[in-house]
C-alpha positions in Angstrom: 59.4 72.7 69.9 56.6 71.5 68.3 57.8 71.6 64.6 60.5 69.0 66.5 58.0 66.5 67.8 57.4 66.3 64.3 60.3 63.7 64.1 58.5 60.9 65.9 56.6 60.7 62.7 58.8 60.0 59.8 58.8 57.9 56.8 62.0 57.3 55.3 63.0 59.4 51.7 64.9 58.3 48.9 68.9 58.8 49.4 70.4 61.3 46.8 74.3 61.7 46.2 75.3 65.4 46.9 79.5 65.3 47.1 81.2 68.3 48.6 85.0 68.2 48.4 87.0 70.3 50.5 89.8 72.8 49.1 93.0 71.6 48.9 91.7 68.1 50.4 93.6 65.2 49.0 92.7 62.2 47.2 95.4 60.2 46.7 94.8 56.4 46.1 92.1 54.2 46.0 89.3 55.5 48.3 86.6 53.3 49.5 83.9 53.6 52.3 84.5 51.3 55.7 82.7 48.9 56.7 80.2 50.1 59.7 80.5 46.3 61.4 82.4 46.5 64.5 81.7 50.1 64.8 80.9 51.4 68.3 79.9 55.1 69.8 83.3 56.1 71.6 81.0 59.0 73.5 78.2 61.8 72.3 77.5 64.9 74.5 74.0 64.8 73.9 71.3 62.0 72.6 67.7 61.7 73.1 66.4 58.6 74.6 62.8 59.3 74.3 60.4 57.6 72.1 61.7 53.8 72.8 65.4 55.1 72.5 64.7 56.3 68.5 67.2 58.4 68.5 70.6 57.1 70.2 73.9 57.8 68.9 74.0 54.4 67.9 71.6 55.4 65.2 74.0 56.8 63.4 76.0 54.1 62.4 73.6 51.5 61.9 73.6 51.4 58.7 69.6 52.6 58.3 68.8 55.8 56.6 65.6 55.9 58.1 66.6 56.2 61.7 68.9 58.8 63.0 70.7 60.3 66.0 69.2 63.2 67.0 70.7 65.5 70.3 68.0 65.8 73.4 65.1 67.7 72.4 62.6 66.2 74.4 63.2 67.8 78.0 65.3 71.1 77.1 67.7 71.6 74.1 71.3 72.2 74.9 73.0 74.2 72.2 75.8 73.3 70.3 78.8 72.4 69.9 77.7 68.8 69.5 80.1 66.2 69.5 80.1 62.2 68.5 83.3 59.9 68.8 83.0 56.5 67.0 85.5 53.7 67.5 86.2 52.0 64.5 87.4 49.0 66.6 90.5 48.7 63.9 93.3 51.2 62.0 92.6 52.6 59.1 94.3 55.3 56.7 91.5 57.5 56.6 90.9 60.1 54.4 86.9 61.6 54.3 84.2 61.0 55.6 79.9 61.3 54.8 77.5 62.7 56.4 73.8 62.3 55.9 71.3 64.2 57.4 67.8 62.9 58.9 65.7 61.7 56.3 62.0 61.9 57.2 61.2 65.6 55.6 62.4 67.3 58.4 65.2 69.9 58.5 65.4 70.1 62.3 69.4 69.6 63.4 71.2 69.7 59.7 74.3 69.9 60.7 76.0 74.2 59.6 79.9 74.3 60.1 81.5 71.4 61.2 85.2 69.8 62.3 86.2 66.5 62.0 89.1 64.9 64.0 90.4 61.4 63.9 93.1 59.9 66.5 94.9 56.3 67.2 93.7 56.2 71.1 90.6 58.4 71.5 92.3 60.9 73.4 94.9 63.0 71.5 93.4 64.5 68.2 95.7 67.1 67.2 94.4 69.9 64.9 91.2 69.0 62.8 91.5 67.1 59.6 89.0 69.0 58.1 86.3 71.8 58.8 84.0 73.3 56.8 80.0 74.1 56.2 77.5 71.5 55.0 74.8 72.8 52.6 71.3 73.3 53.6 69.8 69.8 52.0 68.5 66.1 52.7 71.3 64.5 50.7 74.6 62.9 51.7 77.4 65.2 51.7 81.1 64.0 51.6 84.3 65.9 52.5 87.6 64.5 51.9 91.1 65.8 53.8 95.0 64.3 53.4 94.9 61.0 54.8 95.7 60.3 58.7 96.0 57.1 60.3 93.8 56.5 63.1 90.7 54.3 64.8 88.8 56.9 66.3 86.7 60.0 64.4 85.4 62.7 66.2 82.8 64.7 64.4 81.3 68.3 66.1 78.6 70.3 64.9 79.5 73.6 65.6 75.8 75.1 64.6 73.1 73.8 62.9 72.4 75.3 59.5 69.3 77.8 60.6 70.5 78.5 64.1 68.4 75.6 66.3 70.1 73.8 69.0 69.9 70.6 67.5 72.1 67.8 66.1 71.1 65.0 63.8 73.0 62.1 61.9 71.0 59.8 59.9 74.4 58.0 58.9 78.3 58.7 59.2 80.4 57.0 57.2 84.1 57.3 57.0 86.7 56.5 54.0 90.0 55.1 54.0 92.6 55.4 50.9 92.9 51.7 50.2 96.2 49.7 49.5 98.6 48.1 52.0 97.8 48.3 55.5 99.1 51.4 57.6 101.0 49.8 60.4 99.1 50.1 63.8 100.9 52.2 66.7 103.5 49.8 67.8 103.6 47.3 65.2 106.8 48.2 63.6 110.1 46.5 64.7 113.5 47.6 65.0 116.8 45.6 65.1 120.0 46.9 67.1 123.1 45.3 67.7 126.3 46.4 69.8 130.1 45.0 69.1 132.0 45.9 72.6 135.8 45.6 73.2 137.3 45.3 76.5 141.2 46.4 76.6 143.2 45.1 79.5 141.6 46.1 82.8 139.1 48.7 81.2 135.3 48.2 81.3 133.8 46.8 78.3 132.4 49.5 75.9 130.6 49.8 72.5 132.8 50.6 70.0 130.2 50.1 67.3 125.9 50.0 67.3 124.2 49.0 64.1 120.2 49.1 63.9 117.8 48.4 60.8 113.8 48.0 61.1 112.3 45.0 60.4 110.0 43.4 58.4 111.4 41.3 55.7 109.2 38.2 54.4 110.5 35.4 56.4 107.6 32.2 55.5 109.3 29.9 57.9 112.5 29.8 57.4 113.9 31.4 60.8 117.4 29.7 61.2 118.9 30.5 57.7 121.3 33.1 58.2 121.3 34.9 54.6 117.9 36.0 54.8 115.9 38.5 57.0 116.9 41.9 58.5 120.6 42.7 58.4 122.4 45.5 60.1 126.2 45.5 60.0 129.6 47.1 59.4 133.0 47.6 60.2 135.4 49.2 62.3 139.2 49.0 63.7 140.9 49.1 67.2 144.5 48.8 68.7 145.2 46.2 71.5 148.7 47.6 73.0 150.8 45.1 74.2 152.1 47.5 77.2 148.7 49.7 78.0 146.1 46.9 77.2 147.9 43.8 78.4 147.7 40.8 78.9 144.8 40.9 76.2 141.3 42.5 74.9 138.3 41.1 74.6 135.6 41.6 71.9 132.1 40.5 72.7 128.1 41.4 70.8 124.8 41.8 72.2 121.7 42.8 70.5 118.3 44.3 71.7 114.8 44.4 69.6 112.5 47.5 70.0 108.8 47.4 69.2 105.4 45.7 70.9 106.9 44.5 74.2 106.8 40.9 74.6 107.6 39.3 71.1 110.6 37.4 70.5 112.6 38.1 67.3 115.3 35.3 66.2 119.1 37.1 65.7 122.0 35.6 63.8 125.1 37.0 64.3 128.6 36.6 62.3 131.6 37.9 63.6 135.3 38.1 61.1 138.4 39.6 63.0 141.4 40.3 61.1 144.7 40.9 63.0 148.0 42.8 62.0 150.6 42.5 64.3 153.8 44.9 65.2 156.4 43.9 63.2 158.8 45.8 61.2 159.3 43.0 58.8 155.6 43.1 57.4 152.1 41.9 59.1 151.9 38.8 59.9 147.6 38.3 59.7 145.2 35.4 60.5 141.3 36.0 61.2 138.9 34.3 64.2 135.5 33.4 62.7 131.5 33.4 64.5 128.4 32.5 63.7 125.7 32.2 66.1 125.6 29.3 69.2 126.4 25.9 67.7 124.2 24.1 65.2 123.3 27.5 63.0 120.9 28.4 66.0 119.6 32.0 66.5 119.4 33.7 69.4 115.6 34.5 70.8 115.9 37.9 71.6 112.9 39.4 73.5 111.3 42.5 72.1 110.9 45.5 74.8 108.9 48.9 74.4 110.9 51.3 72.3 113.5 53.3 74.3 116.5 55.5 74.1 118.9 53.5 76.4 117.7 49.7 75.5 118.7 46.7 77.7 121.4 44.8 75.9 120.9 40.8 75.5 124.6 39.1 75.2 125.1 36.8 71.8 126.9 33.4 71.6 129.6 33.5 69.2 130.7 29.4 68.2 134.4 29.9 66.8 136.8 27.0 65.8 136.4 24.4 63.7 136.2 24.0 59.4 134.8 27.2 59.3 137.2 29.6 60.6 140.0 31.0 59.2 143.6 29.7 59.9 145.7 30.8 62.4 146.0 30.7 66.1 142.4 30.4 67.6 142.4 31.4 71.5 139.1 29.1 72.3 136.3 27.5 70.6 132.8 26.2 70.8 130.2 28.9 72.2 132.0 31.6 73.6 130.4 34.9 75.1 133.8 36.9 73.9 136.7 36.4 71.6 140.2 37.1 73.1 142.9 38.7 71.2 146.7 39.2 71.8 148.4 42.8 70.5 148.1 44.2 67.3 145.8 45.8 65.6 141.9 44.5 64.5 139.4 44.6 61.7 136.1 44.1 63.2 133.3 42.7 60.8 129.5 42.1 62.0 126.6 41.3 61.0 123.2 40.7 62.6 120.5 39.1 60.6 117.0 39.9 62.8 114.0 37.6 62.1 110.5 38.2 63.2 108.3 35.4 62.8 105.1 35.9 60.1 101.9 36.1 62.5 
């Protein structure tokens, strides 16, 4: 105990460069040191506050080499394992980290074998990122692991390199692999549209679902309709004339998955092409949609990503210069297009838009 009281007396060494790279660790990309501003100390299982509160967790992200966390020492010693979470306060792509030991002369609480977790929420870690023994020496040691996205690191001191009960950071600092962003849990968007066909008396069912993520640039252009996210296709039906009459009935709807709460601008296009029964040869004509009246999108509300997704109807504006010719059942914004007997060629498209932050 009293080679430890030592550490209230310390004057503050020269920082050397020791880098330890674990086996098989990866470094791929750019890799650069974070930023310690905005950093705060998640928990610790164990920090002294004696001696003015010298040697607080937080010391071990202030970005001083002279001060340092150190685990209690002053009234008992609890062994290890000693753990410290640190919030990064943002999402990073993290790939190592650096550990330096206290740097006043002292050896008391170099930190032995070692794991290091990181996590998006603080709570669920998974296995380790990396584990491993730290040398016996005042210098900054680095380990470096396959990158994993996350805003919380966990770092535990399993035992301390000459058996003590003690725990000591002078700093930990934590590296990312640089480059674009890594999306932040929820931020990416998906797209899904329905095409439903109602024959005769029969319920309404989905005949075809279409879905693409989003995240093409969109500056501020949200109305075009030939630029953004587009999820499409084709498929055919029958409308019998005996078993489906007096008509059938095909109508859209679309639904956005991502951060609940955001609204995401759809443009849909509907083409129907029609053969009927005839022996002499098909007679054809198409109906034509785009979106409600005046090139307008539909808002569609984003909601929390789920399997069975609640369904927002789409306009559909037929008639008029841009539809094909031949018999049109309605026109202006219509919530379905009717069609006789014969059978269909069903072409959609849905553009999806989210607006730039």
């Amino acid at each position: 105990m009293e080679r430890n009281r030592r550490l209230i007396s310390r004057t503050a060494l020269p920082v050397l460069a020791l880098t330890l790279v674990l086996a098989g660790a990866s470094r791929a990309g750019a890799q650069t040191q974070i930023s310690q501003a905005g950093w705060t100390v998640h928990s610790v299982d164990s920090q002294d506050s004696c001696c003015g509160n010298a040697y607080l967790a937080t010391k071990a992200i202030d970005g001083n080499a002279s001060t340092f966390w150190h685990t209690v020492w002053s009234n008992g010693a609890p062994p290890p394992p000693h753990t410290i979470v640190i919030n990064l306060g943002a999402s990073h792509n993290i790939n190592g980290f650096r550990y330096l030991p206290r740097q006043d002369g002292q050896s008391n609480g170099r930190i032995g074998q070692y794991e290091f977790y990181v996590s998006t929420d603080g709570i669920n870690y998974g296995a380790a990122v990396a584990t491993g023994a730290f040398a016996n020496v005042a210098t900054q040691q680095e380990a470096v692991f396959t990158p994993k996205v996350g805003q919380y690191v966990k770092l535990v001191a399993l035992t301390e390199v000459e058996g003590r009960p003690y725990t000591a950071v002078a700093e930990l600092n934590v590296l990312e692999v640089t480059g674009p962003p890594p999306p932040t849990p929820g931020s990416e968007f998906f797209g899904v549209g329905t095409v439903n066909v109602k024959r005769g008396a029969g319920a309404a069912t989905a005949w075809a679902e279409y879905s693409t993520r989003l995240g093409s640039p969109l500056g501020q252009d949200l109305t075009n309709p030939h630029s953004g996210d587009t999820a499409g296709g084709t498929f055919r039906f029958t409308c019998n004339n005996t078993s489906h009459a007096p008509q059938c009935e095909v109508s859209i709807a679309a639904a956005t998955l991502g951060t609940a709460g955001q609204n995401i601008y759809v443009y849909p296009r509907v083409l129907i092409f029609r053969q009927d029964f005839v022996a002499a040869g098909p007679s054809s004509y198409c109906e034509y949609g785009d979106g409600a009246a005046g090139a307008a999108p539909v808002i569609v509300p984003t909601q929390a990503s789920t399997p069975t997704p609640v369904y927002t109807p789409l306009l559909i504006n037929i008639g008029g210069t841009a539809d094909c010719s031949g018999p049109v059942a309605t026109s202006g914004d219509v919530t379905k297009i009717t069609v006789g007997p014969g059978y269909y060629d069903v072409f959609t498209t849905f553009v999806f838009k989210k607006p730039t932050p």
